[in-house]
Backbone as a chain_set.jsonl record, in Angstrom:
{"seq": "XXXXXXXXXXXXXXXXXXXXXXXXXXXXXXXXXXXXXXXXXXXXXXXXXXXXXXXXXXXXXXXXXXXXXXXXXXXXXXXXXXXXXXXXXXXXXXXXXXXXXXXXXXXXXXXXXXXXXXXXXXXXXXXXXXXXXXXXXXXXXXXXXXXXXXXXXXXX", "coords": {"N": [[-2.49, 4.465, 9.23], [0.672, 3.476, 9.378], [0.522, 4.433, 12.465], [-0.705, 2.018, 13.762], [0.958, -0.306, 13.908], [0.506, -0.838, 11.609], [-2.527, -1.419, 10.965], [-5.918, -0.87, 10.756], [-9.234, -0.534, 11.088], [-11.675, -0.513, 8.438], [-13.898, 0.155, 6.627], [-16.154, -1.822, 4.678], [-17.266, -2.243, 1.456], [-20.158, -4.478, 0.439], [-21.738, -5.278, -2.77], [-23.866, -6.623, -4.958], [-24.271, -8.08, -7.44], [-25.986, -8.555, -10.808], [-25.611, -11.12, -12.912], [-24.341, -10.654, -15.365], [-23.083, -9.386, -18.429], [-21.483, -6.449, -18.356], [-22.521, -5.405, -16.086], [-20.669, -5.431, -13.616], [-18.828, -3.664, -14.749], [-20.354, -1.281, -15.107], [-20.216, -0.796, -12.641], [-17.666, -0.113, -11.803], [-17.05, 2.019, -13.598], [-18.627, 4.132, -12.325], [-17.807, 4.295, -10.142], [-15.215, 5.333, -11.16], [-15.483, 7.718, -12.44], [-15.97, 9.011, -10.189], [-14.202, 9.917, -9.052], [-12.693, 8.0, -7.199], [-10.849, 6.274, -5.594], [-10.185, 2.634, -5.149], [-8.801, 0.982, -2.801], [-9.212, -2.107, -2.208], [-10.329, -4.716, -3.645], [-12.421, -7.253, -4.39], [-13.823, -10.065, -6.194], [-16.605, -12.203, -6.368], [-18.446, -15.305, -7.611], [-21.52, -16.904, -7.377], [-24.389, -18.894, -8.131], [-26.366, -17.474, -9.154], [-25.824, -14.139, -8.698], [-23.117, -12.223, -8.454], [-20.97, -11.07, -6.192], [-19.264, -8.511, -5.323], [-16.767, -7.077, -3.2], [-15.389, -4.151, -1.91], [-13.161, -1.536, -0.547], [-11.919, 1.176, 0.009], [-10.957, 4.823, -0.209], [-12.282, 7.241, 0.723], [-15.012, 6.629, 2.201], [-17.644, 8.242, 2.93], [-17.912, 9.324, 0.3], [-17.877, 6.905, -1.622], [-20.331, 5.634, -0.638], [-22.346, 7.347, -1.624], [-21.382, 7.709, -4.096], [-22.675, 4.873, -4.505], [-25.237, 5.062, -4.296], [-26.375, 6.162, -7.071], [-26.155, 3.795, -8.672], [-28.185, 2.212, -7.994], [-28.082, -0.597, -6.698], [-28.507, -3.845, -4.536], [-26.49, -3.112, -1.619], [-24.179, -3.819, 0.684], [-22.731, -2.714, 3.933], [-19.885, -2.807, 6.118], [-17.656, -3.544, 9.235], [-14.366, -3.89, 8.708], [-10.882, -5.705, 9.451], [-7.75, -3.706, 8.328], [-4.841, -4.498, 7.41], [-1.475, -3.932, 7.08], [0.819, -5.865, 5.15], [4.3, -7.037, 4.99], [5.67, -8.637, 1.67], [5.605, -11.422, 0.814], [6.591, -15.341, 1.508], [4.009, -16.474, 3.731], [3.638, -14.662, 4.91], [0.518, -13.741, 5.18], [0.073, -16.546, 6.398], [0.95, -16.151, 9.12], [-0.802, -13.919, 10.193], [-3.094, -15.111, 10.236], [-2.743, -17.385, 11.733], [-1.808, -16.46, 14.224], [-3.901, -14.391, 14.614], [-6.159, -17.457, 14.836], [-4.684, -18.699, 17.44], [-5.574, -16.466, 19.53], [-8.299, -17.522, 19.297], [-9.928, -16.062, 17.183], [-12.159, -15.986, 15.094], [-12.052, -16.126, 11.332], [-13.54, -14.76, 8.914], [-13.751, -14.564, 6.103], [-10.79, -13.265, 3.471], [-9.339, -11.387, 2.021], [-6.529, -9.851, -0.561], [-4.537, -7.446, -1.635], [-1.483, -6.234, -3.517], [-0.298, -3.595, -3.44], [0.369, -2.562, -1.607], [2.344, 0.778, 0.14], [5.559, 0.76, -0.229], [6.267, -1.641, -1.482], [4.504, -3.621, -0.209], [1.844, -5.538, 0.712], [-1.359, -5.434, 1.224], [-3.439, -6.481, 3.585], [-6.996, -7.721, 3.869], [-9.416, -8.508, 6.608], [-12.369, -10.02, 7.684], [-13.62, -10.547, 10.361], [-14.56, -11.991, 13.295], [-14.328, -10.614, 15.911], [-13.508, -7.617, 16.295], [-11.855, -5.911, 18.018], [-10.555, -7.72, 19.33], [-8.86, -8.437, 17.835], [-7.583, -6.69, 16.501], [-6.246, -5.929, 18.63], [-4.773, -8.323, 19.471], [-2.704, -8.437, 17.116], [-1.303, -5.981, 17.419], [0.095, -6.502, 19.2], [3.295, -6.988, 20.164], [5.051, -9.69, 17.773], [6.081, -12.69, 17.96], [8.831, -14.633, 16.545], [8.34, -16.41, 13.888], [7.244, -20.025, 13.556], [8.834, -22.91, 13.31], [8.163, -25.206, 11.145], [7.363, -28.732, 10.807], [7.805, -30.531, 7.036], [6.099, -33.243, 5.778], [7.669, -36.205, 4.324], [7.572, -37.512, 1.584], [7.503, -40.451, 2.551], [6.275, -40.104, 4.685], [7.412, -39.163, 6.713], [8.205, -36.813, 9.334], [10.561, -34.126, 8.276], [12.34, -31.294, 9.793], [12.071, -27.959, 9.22]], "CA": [[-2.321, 3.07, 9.54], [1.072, 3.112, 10.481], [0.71, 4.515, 13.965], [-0.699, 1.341, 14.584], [1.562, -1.709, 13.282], [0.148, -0.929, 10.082], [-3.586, -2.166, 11.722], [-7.047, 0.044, 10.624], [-10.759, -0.777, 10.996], [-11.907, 0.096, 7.153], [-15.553, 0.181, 5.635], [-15.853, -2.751, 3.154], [-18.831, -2.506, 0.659], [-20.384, -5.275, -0.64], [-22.593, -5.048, -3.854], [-24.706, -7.632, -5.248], [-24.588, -7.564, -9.085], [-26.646, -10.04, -11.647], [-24.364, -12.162, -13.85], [-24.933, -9.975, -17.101], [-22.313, -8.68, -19.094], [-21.691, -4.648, -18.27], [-22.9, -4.923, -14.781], [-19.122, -5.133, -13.223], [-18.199, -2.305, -15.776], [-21.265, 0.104, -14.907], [-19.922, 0.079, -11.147], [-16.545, 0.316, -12.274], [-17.113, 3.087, -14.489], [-19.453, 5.067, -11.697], [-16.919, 4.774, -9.627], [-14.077, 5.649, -11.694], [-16.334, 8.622, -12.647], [-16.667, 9.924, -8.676], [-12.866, 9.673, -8.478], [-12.885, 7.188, -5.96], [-9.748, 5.272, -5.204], [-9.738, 1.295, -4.663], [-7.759, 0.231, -2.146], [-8.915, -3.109, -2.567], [-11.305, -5.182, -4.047], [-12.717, -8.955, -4.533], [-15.268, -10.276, -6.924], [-16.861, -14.001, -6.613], [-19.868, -15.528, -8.102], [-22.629, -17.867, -7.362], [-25.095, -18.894, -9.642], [-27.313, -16.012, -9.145], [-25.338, -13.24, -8.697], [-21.728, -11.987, -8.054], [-20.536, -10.7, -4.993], [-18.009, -7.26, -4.911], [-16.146, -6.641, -2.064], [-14.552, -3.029, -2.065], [-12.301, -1.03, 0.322], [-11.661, 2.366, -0.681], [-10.327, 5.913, 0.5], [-13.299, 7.718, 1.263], [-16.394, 5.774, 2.432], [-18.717, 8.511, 2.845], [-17.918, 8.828, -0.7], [-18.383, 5.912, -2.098], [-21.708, 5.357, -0.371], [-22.597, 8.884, -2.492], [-21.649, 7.216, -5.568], [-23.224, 3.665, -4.817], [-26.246, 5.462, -4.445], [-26.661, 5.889, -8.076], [-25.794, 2.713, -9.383], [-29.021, 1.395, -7.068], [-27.696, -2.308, -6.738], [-28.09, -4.373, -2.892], [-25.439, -3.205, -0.899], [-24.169, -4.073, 2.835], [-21.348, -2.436, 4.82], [-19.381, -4.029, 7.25], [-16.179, -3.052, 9.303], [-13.284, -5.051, 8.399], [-9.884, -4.903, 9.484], [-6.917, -3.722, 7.468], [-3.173, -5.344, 8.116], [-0.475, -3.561, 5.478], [2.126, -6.793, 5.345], [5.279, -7.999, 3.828], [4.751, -9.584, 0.452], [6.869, -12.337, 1.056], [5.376, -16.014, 1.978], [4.19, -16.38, 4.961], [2.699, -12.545, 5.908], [-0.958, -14.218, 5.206], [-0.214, -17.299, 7.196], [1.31, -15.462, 10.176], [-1.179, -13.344, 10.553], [-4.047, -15.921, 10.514], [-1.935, -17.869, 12.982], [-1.601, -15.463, 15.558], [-5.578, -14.844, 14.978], [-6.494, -18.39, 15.842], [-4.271, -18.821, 18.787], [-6.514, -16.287, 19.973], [-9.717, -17.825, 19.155], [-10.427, -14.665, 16.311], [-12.583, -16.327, 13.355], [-11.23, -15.481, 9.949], [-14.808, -15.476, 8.252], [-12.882, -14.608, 4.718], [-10.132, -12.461, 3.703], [-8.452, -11.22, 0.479], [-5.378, -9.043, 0.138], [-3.613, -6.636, -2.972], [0.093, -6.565, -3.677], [-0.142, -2.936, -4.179], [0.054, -0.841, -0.6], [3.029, 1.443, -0.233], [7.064, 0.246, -0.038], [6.122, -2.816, -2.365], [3.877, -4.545, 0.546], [0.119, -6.393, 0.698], [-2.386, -4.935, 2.034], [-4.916, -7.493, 3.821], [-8.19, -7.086, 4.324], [-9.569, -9.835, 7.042], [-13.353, -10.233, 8.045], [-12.737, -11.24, 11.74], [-15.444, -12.485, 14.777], [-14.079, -9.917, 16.934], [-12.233, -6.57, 15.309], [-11.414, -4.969, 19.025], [-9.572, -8.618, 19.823], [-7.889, -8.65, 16.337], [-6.563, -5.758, 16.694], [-4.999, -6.039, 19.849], [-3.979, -9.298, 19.198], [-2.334, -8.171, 15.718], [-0.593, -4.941, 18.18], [0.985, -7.406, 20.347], [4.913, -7.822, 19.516], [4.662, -10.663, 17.305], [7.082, -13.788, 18.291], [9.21, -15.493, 15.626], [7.945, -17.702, 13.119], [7.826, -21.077, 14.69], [9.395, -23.732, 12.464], [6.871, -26.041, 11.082], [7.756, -29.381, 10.046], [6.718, -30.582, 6.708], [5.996, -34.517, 5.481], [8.242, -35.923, 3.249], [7.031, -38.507, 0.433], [7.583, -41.534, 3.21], [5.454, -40.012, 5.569], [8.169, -39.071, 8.273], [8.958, -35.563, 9.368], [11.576, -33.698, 8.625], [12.312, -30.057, 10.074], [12.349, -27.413, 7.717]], "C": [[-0.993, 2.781, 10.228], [1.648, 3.165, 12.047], [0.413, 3.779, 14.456], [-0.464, 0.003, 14.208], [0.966, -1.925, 12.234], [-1.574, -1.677, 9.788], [-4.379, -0.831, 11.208], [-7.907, -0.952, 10.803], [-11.053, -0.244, 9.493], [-13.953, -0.324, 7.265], [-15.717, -0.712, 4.354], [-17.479, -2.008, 2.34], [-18.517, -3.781, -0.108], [-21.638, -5.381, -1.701], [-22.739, -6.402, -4.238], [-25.065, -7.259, -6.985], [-25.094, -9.204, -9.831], [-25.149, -9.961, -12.474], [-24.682, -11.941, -15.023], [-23.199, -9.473, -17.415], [-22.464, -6.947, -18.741], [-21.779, -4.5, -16.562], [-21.973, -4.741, -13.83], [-18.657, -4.059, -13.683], [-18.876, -1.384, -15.303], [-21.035, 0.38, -13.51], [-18.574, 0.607, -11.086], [-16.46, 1.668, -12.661], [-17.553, 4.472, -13.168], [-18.469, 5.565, -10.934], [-15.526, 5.581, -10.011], [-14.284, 7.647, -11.802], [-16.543, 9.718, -11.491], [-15.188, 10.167, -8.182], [-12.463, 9.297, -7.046], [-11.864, 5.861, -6.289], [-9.763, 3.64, -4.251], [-8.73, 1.363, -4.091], [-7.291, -1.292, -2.176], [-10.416, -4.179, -2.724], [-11.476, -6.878, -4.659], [-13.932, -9.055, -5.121], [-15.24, -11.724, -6.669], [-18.314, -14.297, -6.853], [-20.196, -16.535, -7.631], [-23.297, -17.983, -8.594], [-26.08, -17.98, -9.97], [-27.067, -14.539, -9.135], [-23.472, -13.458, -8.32], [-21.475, -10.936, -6.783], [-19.4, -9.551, -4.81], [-17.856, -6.876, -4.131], [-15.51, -5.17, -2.068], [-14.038, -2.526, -0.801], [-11.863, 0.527, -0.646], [-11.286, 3.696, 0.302], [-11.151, 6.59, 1.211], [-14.874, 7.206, 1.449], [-17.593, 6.66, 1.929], [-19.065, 9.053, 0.883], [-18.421, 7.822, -1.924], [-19.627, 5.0, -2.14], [-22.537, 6.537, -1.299], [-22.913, 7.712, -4.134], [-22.54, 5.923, -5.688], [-24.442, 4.098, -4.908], [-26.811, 6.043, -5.849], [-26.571, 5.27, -9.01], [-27.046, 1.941, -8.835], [-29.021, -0.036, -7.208], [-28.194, -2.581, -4.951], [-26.644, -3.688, -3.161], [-25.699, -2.797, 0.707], [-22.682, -3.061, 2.921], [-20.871, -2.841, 5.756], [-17.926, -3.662, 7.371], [-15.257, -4.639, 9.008], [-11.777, -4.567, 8.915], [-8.695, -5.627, 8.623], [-5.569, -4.03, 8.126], [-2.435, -5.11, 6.971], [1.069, -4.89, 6.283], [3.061, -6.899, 4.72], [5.087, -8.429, 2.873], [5.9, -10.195, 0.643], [6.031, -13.82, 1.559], [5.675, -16.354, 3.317], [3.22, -15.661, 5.899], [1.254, -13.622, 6.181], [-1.065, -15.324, 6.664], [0.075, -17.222, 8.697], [0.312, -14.575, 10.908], [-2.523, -14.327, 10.862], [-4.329, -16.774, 11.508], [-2.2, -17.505, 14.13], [-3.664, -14.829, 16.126], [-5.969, -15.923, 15.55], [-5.934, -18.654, 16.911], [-5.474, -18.047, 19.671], [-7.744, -16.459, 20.096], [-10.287, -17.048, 18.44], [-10.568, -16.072, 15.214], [-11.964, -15.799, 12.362], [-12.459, -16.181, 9.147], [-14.341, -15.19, 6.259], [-11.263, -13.649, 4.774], [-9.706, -12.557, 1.987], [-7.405, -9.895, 0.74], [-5.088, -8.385, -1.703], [-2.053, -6.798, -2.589], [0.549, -4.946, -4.044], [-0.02, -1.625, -3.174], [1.542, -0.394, -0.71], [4.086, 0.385, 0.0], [7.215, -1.441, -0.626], [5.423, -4.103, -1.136], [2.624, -4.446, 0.289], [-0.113, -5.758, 2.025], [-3.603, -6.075, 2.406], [-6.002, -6.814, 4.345], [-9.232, -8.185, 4.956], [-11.559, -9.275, 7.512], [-13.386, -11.1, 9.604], [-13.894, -10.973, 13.014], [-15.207, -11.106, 15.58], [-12.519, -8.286, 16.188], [-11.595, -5.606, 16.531], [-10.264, -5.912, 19.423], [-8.795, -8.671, 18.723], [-7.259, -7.575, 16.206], [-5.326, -5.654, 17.834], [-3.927, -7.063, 19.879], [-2.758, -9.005, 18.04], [-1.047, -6.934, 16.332], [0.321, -5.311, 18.574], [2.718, -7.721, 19.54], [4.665, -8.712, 19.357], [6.079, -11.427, 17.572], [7.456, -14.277, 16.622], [8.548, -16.323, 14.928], [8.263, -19.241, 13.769], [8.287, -22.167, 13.381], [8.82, -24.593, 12.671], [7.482, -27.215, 10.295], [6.77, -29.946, 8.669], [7.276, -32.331, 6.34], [6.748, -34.996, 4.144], [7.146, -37.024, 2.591], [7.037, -40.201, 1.656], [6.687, -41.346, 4.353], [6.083, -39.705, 6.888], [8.436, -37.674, 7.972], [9.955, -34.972, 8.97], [11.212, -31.811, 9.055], [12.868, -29.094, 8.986], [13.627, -26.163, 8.048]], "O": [[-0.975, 2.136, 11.277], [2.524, 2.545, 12.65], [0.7, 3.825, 15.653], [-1.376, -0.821, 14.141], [0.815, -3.07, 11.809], [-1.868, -2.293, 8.763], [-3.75, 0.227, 11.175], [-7.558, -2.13, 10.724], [-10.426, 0.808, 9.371], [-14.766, -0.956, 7.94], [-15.445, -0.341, 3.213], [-18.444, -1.43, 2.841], [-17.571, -4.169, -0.794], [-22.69, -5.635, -1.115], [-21.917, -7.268, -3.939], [-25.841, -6.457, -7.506], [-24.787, -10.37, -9.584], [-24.177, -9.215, -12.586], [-25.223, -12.768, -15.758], [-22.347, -9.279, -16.548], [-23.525, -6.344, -18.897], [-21.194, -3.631, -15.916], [-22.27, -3.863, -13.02], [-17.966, -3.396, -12.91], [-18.204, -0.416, -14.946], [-21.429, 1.432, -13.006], [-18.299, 1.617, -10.438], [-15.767, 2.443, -12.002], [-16.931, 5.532, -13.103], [-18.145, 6.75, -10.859], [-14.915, 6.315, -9.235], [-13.529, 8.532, -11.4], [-17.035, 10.839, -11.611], [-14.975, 10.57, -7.039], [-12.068, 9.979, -6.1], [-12.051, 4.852, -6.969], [-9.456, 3.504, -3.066], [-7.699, 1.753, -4.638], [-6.168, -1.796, -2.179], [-11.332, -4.245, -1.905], [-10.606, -7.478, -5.29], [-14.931, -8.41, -4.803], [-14.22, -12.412, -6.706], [-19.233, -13.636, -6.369], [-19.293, -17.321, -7.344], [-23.046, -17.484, -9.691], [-26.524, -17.827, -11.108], [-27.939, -13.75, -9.501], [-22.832, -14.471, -8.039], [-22.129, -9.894, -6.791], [-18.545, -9.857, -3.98], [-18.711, -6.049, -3.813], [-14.481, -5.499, -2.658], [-14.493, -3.117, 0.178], [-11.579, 0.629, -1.84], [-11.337, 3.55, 1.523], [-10.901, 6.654, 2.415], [-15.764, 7.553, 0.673], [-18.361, 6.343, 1.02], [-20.18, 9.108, 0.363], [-19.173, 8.05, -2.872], [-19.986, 4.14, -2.944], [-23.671, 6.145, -1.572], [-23.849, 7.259, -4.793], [-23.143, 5.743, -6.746], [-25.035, 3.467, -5.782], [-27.951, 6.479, -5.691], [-26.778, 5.713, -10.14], [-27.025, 0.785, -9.257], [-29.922, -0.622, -7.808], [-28.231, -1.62, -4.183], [-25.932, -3.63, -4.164], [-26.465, -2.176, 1.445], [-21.849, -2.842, 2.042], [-21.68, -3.43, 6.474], [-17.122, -3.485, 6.456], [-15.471, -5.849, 9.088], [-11.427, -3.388, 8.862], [-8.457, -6.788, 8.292], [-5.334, -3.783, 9.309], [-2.56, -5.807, 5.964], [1.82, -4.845, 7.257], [2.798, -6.872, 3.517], [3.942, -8.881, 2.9], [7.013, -9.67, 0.65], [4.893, -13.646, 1.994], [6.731, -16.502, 3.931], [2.515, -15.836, 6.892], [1.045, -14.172, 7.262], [-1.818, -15.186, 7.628], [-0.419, -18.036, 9.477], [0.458, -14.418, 12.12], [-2.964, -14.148, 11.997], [-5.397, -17.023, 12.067], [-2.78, -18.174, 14.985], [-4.319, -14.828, 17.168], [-6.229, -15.81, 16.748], [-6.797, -18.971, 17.73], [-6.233, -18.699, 20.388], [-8.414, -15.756, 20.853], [-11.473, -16.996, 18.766], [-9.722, -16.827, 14.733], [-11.222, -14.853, 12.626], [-12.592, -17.357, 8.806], [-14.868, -15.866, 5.375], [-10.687, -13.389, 5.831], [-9.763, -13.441, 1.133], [-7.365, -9.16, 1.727], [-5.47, -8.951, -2.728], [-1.576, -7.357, -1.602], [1.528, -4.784, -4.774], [-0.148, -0.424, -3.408], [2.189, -1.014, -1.554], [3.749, -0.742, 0.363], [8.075, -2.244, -0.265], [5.781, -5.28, -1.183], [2.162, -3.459, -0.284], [0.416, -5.599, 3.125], [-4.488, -6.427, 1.628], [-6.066, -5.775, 5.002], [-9.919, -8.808, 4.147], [-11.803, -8.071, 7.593], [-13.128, -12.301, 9.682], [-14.023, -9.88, 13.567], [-16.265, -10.536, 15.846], [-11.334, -8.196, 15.868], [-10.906, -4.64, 16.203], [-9.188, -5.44, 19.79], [-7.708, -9.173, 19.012], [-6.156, -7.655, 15.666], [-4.117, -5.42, 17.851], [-2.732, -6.939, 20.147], [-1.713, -9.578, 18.348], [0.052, -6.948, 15.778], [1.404, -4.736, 18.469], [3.054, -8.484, 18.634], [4.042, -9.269, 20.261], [7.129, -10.806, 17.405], [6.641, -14.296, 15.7], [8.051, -17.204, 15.629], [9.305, -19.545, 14.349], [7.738, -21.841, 12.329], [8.649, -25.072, 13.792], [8.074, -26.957, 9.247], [5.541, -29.968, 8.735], [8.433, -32.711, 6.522], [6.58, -34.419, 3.07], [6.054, -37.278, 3.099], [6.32, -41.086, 1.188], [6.325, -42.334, 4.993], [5.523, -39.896, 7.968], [8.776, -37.241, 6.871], [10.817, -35.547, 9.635], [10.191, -31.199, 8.74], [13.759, -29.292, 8.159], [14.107, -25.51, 7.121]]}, "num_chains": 1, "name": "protein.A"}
């Protein structure tokens, strides 16, 4: 990753688990079991099921092991952005996406990649323009004003 501003294409999986007790644990476990390293992972529910996002070290891997847990699952490239943990990284980088017109159809991030920085993991319209865009020497933070309690600007 960082030969290229800390920028990859990754392999997300997403799994489709019922809303039972165990059923988070028994993919947990499978995986734990195949020694298969999270990089990074997101759970969210509906009322019908729950939704697991994963990111991990070895894909063809992890498609191995999902294959005996037999749940739905999709794959889908995503790209990875190792940032700063500091505030800001997230909104900088989202930034610099829309200028270019790059969707940001979700995204979630860890606090846990190397030299004490976040690792994001964006879902993005276009992952050949998000990258390049993301490559590009990035300009200064632009100084955003914010509203005080009276409703008048000040600069921050």
């Amino acid at each position: 990753m960082a030969a290229n501003h800390g920028l990859s294409t990754q392999t997300q999986f997403s799994l489709f688990l019922v809303n039972k007790p165990g059923a988070l644990a028994k993919v947990l476990q499978r995986l734990a079991d195949g020694k298969i390293n999270i990089v990074a992972m997101s759970m969210m529910d509906s009322t019908e099921h729950g939704v697991m996002r994963l990111v991990a070290e070895d894909p063809a891997h992890v498609r191995a092991s999902l294959k005996e847990v037999d749940l739905p699952a999709t794959e889908t490239d995503v790209l990875t952005a190792v940032l700063p943990n500091r505030p800001g990284a997230l909104a900088d980088v989202v930034e610099r996406l829309s200028r270019n017109r790059i969707s940001v159809n979700y995204a979630y991030c860890t606090t846990g990649a190397a030299g004490g920085r976040t690792l994001g993991i964006f879902k993005v319209s276009s992952l050949a323009k998000a990258m390049q865009t993301l490559s590009e020497r990035k300009p200064k933070r632009k100084q955003t004003a914010s509203i005080r309690g009276n409703g008048r600007a000040r600069r921050k």
